[in-house]
Biotite code that builds the C-alpha atoms (Angstrom):
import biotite.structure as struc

atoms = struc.array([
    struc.Atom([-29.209, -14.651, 32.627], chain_id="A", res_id=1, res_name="UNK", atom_name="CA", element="C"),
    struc.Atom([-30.774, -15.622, 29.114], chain_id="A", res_id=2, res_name="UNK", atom_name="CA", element="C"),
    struc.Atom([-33.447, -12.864, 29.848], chain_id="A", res_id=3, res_name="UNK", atom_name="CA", element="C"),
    struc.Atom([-30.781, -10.441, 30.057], chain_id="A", res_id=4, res_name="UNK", atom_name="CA", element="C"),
    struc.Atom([-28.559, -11.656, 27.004], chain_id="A", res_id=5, res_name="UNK", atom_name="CA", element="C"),
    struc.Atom([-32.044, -11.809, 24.854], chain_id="A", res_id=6, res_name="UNK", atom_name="CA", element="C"),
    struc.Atom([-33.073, -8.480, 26.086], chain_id="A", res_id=7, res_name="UNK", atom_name="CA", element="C"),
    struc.Atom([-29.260, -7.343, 25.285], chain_id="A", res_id=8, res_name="UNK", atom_name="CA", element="C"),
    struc.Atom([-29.354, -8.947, 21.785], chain_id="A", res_id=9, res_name="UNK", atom_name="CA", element="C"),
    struc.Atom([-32.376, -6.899, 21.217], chain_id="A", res_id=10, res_name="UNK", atom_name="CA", element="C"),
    struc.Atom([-31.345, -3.822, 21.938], chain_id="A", res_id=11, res_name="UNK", atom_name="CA", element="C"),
    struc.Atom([-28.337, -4.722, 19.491], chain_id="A", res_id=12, res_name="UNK", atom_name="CA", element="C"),
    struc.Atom([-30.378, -5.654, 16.662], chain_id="A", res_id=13, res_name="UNK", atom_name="CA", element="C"),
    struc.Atom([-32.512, -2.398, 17.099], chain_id="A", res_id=14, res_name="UNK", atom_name="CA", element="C"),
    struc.Atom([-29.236, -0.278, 17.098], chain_id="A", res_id=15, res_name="UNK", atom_name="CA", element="C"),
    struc.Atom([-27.941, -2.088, 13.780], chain_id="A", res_id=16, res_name="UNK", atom_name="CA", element="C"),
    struc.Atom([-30.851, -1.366, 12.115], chain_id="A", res_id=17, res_name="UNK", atom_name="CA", element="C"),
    struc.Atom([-30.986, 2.313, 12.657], chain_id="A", res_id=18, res_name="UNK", atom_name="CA", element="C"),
    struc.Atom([-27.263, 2.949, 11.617], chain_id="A", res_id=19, res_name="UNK", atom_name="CA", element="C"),
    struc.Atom([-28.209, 0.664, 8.711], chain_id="A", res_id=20, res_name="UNK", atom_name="CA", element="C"),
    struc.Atom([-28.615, 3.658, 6.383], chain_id="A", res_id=21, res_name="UNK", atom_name="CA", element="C"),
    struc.Atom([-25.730, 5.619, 7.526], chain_id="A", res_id=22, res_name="UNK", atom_name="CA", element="C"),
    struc.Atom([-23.315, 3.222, 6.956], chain_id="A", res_id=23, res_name="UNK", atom_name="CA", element="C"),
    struc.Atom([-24.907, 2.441, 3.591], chain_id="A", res_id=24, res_name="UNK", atom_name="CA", element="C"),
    struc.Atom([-24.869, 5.894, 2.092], chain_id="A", res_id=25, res_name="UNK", atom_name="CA", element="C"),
    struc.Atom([-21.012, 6.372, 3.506], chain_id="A", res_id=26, res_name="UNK", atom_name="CA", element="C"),
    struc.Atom([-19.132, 7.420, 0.255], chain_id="A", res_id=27, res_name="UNK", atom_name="CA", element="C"),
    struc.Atom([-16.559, 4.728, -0.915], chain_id="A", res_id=28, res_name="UNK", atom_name="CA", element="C"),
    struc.Atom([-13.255, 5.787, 0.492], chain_id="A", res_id=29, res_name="UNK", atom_name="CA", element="C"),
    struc.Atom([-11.465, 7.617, -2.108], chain_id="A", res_id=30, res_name="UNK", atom_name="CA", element="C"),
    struc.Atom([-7.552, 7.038, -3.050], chain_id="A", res_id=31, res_name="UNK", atom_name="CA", element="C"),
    struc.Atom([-5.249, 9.166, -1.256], chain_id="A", res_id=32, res_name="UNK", atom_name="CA", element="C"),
    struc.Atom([-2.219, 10.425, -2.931], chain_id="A", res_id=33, res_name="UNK", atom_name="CA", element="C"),
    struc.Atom([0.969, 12.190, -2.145], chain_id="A", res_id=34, res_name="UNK", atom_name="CA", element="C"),
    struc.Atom([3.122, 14.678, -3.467], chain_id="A", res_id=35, res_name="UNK", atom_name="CA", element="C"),
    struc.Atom([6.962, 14.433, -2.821], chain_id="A", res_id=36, res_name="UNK", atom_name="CA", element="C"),
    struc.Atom([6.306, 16.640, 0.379], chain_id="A", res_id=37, res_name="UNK", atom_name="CA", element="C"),
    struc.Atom([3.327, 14.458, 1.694], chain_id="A", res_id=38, res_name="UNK", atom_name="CA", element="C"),
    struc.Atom([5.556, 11.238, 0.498], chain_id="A", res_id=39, res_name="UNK", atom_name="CA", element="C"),
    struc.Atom([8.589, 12.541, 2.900], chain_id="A", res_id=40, res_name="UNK", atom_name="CA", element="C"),
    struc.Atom([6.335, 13.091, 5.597], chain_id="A", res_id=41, res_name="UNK", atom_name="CA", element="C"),
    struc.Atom([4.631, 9.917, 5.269], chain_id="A", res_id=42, res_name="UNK", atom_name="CA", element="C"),
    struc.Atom([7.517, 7.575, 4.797], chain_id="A", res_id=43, res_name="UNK", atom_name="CA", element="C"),
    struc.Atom([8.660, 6.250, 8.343], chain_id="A", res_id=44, res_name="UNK", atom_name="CA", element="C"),
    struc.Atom([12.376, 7.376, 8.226], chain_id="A", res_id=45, res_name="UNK", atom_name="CA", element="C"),
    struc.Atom([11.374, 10.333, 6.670], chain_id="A", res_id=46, res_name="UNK", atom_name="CA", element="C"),
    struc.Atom([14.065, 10.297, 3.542], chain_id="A", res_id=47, res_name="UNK", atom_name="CA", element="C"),
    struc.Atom([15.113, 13.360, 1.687], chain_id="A", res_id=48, res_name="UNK", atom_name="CA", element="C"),
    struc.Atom([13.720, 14.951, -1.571], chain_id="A", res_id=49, res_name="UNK", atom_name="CA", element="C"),
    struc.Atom([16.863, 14.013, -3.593], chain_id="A", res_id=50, res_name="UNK", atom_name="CA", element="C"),
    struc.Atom([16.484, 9.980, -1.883], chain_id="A", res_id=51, res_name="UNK", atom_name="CA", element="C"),
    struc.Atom([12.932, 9.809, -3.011], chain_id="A", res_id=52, res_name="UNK", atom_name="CA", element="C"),
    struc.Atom([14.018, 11.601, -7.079], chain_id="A", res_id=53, res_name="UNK", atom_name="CA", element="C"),
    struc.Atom([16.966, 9.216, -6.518], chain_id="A", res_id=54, res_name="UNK", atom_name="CA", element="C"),
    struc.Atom([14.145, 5.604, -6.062], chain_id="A", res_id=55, res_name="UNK", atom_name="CA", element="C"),
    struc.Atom([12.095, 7.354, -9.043], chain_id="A", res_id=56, res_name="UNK", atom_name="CA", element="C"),
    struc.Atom([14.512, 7.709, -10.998], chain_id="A", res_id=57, res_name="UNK", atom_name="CA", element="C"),
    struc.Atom([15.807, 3.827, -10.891], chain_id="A", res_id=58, res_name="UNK", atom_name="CA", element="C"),
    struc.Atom([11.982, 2.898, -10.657], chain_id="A", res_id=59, res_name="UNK", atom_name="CA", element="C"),
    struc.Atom([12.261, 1.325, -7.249], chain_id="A", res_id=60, res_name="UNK", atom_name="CA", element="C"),
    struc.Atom([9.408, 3.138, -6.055], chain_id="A", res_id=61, res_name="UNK", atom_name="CA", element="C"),
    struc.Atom([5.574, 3.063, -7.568], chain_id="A", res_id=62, res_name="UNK", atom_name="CA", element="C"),
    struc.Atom([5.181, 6.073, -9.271], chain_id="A", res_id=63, res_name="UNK", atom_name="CA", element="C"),
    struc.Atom([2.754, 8.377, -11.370], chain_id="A", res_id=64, res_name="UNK", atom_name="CA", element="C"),
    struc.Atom([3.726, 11.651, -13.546], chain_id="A", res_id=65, res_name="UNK", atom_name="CA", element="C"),
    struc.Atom([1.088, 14.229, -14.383], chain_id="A", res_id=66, res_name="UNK", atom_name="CA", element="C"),
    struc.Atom([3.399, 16.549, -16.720], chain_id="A", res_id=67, res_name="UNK", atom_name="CA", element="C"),
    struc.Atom([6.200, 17.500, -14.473], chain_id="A", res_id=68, res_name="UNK", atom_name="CA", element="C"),
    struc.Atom([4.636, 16.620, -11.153], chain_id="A", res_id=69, res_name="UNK", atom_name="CA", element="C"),
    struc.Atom([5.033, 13.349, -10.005], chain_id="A", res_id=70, res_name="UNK", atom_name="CA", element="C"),
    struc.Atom([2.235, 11.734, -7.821], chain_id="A", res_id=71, res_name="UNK", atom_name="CA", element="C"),
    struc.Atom([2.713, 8.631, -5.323], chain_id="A", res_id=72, res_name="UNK", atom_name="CA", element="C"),
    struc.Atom([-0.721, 6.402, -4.756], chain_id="A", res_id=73, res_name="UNK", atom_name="CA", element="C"),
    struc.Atom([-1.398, 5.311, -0.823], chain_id="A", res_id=74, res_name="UNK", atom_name="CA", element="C"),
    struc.Atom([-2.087, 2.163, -1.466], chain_id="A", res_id=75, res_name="UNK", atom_name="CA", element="C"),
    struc.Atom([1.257, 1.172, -3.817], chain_id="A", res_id=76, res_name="UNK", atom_name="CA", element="C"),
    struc.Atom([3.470, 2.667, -1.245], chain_id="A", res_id=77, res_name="UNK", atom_name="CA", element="C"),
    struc.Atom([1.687, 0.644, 1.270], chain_id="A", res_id=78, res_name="UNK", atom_name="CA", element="C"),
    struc.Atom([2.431, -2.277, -0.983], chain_id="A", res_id=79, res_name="UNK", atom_name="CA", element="C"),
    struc.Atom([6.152, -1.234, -1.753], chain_id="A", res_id=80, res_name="UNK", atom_name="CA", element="C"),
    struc.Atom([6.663, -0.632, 1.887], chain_id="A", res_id=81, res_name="UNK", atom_name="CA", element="C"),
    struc.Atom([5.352, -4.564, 2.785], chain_id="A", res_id=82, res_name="UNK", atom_name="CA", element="C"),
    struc.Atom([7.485, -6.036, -0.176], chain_id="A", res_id=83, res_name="UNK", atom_name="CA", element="C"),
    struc.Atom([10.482, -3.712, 0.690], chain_id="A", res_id=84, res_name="UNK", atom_name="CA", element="C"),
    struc.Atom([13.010, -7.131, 1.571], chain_id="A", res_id=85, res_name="UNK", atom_name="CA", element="C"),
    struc.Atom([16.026, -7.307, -0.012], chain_id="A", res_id=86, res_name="UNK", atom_name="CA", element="C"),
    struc.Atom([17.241, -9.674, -1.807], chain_id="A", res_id=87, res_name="UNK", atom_name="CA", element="C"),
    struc.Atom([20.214, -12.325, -0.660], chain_id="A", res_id=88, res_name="UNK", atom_name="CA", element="C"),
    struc.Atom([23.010, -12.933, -2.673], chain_id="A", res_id=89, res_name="UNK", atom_name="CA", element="C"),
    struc.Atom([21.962, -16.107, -3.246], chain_id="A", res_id=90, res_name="UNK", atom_name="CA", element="C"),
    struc.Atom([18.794, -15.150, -3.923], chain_id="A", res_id=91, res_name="UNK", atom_name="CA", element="C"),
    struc.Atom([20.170, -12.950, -6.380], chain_id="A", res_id=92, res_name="UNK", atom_name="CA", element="C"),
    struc.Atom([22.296, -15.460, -8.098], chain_id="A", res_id=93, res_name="UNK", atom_name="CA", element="C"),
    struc.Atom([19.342, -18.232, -8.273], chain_id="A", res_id=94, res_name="UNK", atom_name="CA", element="C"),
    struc.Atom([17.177, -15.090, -9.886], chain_id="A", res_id=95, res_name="UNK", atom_name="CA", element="C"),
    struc.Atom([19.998, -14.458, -12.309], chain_id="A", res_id=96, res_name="UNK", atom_name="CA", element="C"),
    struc.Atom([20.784, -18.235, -12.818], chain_id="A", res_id=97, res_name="UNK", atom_name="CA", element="C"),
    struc.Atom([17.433, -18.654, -14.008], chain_id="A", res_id=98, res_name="UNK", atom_name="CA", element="C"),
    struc.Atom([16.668, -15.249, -16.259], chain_id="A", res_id=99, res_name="UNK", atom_name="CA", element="C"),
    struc.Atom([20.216, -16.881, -18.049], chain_id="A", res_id=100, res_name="UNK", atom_name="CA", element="C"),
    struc.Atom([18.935, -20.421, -18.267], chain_id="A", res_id=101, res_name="UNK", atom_name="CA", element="C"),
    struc.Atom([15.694, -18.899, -19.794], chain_id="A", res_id=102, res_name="UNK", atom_name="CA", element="C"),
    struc.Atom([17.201, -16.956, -22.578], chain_id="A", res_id=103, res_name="UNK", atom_name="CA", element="C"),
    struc.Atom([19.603, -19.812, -22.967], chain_id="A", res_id=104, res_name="UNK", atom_name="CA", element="C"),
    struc.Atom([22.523, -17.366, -21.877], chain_id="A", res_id=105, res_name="UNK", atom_name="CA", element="C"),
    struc.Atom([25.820, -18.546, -21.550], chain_id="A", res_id=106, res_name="UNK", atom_name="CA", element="C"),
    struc.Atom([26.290, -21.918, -22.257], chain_id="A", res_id=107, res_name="UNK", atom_name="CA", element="C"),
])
């Protein structure tokens, strides 16, 4: 048995170092982005064009505008999708609470 596992090891070492220079010169992966269309598509419940102008427009959704176009990054939808909890009420409240208490609002 620890002929075979050496001889196994060996072969796995050999293999490594011949795909050693492929996966060295594979490019770094570049960032993907979406247009509205490719953002519908990709978004799992699939919302509508006038739900996605809708999040822009009350910047709940990462965005990027190039002129008129605007341009949604992979990796920050990713991100909003992960962090897409909504608050509590008393979550809310306890937010608000202290934003007030911080700007000495109220009392």
């Amino acid at each position: 048995m620890p002929k075979a596992l050496s001889y196994l090891i060996g072969k796995v070492e050999a293999l490594e170092s011949r795909l050693q220079p492929y996966i060295e010169s594979q490019p770094e992966p570049t960032a993907q982005w979406f247009n509205i269309d490719g953002l519908m598509e990709y978004l799992p419940d699939h919302p509508a064009k006038a739900t996605i102008y809708g999040w822009v427009s009350n910047k709940q959704i990462p965005y990027h505008k190039g002129g008129k176009k605007l341009r949604f990054l992979k990796t920050e939808i990713d991100k909003w999708l992960e962090t897409g909890k909504r608050q509590s009420q008393s979550e809310l409240r306890e937010k608000a609470s202290t934003y007030c208490d911080s700007k000495n609002i109220g009392g």
